[in-house]
C-alpha positions as CSV (number, residue, x, y, z in Angstrom):
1,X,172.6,123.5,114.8
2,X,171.9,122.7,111.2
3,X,171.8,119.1,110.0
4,X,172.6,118.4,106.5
5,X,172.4,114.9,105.9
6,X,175.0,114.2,103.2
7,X,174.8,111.2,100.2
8,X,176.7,108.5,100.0
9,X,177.8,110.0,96.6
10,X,181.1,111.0,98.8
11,X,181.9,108.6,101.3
12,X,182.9,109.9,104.9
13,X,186.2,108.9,105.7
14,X,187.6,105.3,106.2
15,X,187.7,105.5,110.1
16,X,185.3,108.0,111.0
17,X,182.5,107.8,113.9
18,X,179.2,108.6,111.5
19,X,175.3,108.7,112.2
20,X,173.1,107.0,109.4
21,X,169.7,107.5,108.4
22,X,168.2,105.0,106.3
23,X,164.2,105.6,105.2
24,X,162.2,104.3,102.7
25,X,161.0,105.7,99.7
26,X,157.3,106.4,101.0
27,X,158.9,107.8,103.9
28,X,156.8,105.5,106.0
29,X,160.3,103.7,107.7
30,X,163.6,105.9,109.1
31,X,165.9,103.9,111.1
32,X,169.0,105.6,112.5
33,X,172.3,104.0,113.6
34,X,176.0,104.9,114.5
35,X,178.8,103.4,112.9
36,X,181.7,103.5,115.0
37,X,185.2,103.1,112.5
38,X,183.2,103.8,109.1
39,X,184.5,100.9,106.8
40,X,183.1,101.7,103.2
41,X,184.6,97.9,102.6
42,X,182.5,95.9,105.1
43,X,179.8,98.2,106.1
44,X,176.5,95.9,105.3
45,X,173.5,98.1,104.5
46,X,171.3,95.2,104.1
47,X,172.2,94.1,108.2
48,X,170.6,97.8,109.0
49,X,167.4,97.2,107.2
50,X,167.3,93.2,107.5
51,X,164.1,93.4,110.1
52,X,162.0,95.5,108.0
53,X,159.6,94.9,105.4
54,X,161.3,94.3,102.1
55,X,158.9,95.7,99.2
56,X,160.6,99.0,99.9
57,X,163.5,100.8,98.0
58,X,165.5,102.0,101.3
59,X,167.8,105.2,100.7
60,X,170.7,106.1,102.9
61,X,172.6,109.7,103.8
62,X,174.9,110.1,107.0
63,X,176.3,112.4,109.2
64,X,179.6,113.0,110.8
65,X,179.3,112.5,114.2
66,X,181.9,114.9,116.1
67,X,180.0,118.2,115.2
68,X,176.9,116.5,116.4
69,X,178.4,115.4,119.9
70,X,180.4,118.2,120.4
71,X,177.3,120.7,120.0
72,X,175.4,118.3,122.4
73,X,178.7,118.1,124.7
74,X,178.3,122.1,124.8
75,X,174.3,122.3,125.6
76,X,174.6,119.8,128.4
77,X,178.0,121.6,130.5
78,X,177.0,123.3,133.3
């Protein structure tokens, strides 16, 4: 399976179960997290990254999360 992360350039949909991948701009920090009910209103960025150093730019892309754990659901039946 192929993962394209996508930008937040399109939102995912309100409601949606997505993956997130936040890194910095040296690439030196990824963090990854799943957002259960995507909420473009309330989701807070900043939370994500709070306990890392802040002399970074931080950039953010996402994934929707069905394909991802339905391809997983698949390799792990027996």
């Amino acid at each position: 399976m192929s993962l394209t992360w996508r930008s937040f350039a399109k939102y995912p949909e309100q409601g949606d179960t997505i993956y997130i991948h936040c890194f910095t701009d040296d690439g030196c920090h990824h963090k990854f997290a799943k957002v259960n009910f995507f909420n473009a209103v309330s989701l807070d960025f900043q939370k994500i990254v709070q306990k890392t150093p802040n002399n970074h730019k931080w950039q953010f892309s996402w994934l929707p999360a069905k394909p991802i754990e339905e391809n997983y659901d698949k390799s792990t039946a027996d």
